[in-house]
Backbone as CSV, one residue per row, in Angstrom:
resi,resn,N_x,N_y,N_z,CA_x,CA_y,CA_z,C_x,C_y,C_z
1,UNK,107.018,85.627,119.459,106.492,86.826,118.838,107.268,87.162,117.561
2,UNK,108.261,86.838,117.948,109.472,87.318,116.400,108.731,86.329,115.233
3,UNK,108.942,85.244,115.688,108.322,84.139,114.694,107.317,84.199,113.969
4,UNK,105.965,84.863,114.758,105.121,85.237,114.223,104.640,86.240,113.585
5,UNK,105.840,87.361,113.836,105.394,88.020,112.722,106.133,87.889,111.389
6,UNK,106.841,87.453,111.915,108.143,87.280,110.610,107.103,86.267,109.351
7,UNK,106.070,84.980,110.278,105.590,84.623,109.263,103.934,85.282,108.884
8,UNK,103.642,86.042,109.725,102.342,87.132,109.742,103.233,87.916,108.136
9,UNK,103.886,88.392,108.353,104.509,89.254,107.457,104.625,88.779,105.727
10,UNK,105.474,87.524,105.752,105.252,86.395,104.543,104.411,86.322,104.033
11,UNK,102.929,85.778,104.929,102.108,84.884,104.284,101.320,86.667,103.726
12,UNK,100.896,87.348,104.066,100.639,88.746,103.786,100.933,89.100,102.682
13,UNK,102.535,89.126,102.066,102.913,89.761,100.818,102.498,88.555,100.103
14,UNK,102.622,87.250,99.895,102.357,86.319,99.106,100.278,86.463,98.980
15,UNK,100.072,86.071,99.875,98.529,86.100,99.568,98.279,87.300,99.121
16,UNK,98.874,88.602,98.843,98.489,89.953,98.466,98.976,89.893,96.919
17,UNK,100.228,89.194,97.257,100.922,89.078,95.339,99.535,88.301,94.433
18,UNK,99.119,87.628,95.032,98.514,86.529,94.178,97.600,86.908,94.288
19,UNK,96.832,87.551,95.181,95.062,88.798,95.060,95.601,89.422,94.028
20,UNK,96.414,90.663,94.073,96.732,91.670,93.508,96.820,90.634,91.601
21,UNK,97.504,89.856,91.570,97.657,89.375,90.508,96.400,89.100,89.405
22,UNK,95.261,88.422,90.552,94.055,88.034,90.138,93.266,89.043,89.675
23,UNK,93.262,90.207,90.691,92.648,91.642,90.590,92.762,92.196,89.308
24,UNK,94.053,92.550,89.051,94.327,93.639,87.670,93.788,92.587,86.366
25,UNK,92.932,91.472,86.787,92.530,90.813,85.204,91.185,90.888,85.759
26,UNK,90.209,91.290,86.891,89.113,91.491,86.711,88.747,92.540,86.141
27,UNK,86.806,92.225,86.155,85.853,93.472,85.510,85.635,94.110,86.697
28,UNK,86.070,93.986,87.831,85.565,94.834,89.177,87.025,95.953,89.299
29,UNK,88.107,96.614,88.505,89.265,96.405,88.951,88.903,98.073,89.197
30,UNK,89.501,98.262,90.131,89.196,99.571,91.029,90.778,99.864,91.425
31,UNK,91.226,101.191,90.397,92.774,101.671,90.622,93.236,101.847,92.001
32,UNK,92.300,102.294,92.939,92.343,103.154,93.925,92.752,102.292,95.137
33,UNK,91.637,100.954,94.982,92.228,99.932,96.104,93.334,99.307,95.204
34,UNK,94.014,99.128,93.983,94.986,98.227,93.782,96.203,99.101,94.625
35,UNK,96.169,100.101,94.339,97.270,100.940,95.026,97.396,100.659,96.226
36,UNK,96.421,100.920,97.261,96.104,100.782,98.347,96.719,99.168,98.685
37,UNK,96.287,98.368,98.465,96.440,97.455,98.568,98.246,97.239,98.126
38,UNK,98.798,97.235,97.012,100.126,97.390,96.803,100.912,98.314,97.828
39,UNK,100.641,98.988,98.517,101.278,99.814,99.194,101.298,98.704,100.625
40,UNK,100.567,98.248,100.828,100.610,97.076,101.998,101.176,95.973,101.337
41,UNK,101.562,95.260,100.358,102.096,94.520,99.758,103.633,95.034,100.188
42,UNK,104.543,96.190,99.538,105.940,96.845,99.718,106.176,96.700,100.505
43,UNK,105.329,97.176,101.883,105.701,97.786,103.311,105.832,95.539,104.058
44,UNK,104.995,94.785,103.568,104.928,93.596,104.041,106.217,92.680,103.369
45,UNK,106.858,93.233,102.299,108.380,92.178,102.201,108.952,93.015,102.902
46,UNK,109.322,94.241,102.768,110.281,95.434,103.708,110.606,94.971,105.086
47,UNK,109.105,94.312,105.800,109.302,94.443,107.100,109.415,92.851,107.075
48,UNK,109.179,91.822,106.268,109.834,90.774,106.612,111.348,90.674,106.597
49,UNK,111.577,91.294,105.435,113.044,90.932,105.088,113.378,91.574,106.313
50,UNK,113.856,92.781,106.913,114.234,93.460,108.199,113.919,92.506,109.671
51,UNK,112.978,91.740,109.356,112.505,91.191,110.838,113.623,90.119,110.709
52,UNK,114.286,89.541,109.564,115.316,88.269,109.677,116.231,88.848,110.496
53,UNK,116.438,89.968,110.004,117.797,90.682,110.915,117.263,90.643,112.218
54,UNK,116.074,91.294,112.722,115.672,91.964,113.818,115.637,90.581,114.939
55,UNK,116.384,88.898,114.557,115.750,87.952,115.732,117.004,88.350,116.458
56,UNK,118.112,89.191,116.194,119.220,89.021,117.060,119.160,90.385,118.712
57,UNK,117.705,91.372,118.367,117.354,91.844,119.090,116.744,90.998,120.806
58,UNK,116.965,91.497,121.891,115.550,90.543,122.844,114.875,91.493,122.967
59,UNK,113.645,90.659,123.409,112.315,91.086,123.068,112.112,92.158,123.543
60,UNK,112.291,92.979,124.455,112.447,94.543,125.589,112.387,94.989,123.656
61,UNK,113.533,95.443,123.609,114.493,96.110,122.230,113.303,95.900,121.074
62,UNK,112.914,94.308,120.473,112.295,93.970,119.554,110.956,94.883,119.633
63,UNK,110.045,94.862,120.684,108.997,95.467,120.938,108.564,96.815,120.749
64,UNK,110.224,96.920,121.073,109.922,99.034,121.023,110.271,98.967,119.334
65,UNK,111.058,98.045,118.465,110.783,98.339,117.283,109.856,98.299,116.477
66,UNK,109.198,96.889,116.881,107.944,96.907,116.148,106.981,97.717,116.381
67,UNK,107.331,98.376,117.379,106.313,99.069,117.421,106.003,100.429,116.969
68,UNK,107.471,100.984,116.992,107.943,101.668,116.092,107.821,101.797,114.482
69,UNK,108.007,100.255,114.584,107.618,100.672,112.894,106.258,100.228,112.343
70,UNK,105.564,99.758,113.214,103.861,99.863,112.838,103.117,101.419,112.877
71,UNK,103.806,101.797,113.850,103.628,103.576,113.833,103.730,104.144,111.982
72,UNK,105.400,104.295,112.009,105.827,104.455,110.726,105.277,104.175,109.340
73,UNK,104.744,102.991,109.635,103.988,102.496,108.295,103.211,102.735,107.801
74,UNK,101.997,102.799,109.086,100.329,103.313,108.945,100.566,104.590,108.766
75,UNK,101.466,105.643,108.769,101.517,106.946,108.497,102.344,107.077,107.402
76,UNK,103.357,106.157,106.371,103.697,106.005,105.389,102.687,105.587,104.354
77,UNK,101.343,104.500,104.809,100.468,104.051,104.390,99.762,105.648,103.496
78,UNK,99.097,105.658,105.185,98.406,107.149,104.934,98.772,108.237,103.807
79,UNK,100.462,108.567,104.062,100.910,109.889,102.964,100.665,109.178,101.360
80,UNK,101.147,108.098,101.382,100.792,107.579,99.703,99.897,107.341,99.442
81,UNK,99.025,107.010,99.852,97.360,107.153,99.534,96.912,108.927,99.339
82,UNK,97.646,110.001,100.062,96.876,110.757,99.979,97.646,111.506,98.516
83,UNK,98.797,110.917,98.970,99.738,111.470,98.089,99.188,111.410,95.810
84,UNK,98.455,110.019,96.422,97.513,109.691,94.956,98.660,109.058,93.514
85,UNK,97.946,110.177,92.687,99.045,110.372,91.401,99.953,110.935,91.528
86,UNK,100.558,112.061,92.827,101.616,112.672,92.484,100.936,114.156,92.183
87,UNK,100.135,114.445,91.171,99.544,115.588,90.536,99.273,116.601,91.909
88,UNK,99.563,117.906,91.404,98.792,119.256,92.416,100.249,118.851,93.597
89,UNK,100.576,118.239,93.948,101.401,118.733,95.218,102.755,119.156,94.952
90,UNK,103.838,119.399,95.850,104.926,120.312,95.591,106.358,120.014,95.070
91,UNK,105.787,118.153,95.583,107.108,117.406,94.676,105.896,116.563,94.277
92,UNK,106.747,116.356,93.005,105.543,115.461,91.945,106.146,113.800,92.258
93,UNK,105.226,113.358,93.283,105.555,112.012,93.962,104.737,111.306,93.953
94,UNK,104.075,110.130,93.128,102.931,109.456,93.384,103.205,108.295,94.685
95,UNK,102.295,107.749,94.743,102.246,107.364,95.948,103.181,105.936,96.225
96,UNK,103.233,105.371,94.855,104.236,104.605,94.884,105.485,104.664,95.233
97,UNK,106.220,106.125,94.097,107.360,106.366,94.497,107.741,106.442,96.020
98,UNK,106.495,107.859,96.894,106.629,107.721,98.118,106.466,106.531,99.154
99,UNK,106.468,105.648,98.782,106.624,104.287,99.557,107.708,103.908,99.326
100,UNK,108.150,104.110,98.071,109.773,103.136,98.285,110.788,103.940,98.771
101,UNK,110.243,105.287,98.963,110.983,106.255,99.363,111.179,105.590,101.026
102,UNK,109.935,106.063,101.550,109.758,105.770,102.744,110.685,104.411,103.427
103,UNK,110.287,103.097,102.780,110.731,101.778,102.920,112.096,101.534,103.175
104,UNK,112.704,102.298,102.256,114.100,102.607,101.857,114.490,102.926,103.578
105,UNK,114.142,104.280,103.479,114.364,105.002,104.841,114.487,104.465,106.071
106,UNK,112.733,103.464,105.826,112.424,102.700,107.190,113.929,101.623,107.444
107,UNK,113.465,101.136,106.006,115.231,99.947,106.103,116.396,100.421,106.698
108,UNK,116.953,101.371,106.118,117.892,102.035,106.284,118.156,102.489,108.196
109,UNK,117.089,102.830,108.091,116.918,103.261,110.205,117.088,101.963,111.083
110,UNK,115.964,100.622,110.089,116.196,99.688,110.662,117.541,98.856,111.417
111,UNK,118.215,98.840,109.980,119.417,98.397,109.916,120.259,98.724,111.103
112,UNK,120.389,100.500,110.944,121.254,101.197,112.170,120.965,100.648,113.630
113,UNK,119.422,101.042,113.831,119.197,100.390,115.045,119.116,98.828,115.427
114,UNK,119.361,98.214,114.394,119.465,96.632,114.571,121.364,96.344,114.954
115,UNK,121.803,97.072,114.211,123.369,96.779,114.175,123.541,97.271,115.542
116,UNK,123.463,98.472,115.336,123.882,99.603,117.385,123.256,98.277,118.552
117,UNK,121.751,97.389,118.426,121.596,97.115,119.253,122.637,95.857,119.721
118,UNK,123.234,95.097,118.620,123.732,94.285,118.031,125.161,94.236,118.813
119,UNK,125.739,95.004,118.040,127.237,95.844,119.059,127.085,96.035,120.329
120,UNK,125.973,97.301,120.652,126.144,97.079,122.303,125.685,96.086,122.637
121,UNK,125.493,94.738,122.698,125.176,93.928,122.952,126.027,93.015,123.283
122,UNK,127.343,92.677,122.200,128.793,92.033,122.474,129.681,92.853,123.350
């Protein structure tokens, strides 16, 4: 399961780099899904790079993270999409920024709970 998502995760940001790439030179180019779409691009190296760390978890531990952070995401997804340009709301955050915000965060939590599981573990 680790394996597979670790390469579920890869092949995702690469086939999205190289859509996304193709996209911004078409006549169909629609701002709304490039975003959309880039925002699943961020969140898909984030959670690969983190899953290298995450093989030293067993699977009990691994499960409740991933699952955890599929939660996290689709509702990180969600706020930057709604979040838009940034414009009209109370911190001026487009939806980008709020993803790397988020990512950051997610990493950052990751890490802790990868290391703690890590330690109590030795």
């Amino acid at each position: 399961m680790k394996k597979y998502i670790s390469i579920v995760s890869f092949v995702l940001a690469v086939g999205i780099f190289f859509w996304l790439s193709n996209y911004m030179e078409s006549l169909s180019f629609n701002y709304h899904v490039a975003q959309f779409v880039g925002y699943i691009f961020y969140w898909s190296v984030s959670v690969f790079i983190v899953n290298l760390f995450a093989f030293t978890l067993n699977n009990e531990k691994y499960k409740l993270w991933i699952g955890a952070s599929f939660s996290f995401i689709c509702i990180s997804i969600f706020l930057a999409y709604y979040a838009g340009d940034g414009r009209g709301t109370i911190v001026d955050f487009d939806g980008k920024d709020l993803t790397w915000i988020l990512a950051a965060l997610y990493t950052f939590l990751s890490f802790g709970y990868i290391s703690r599981q890590y330690f109590k573990k030795k």
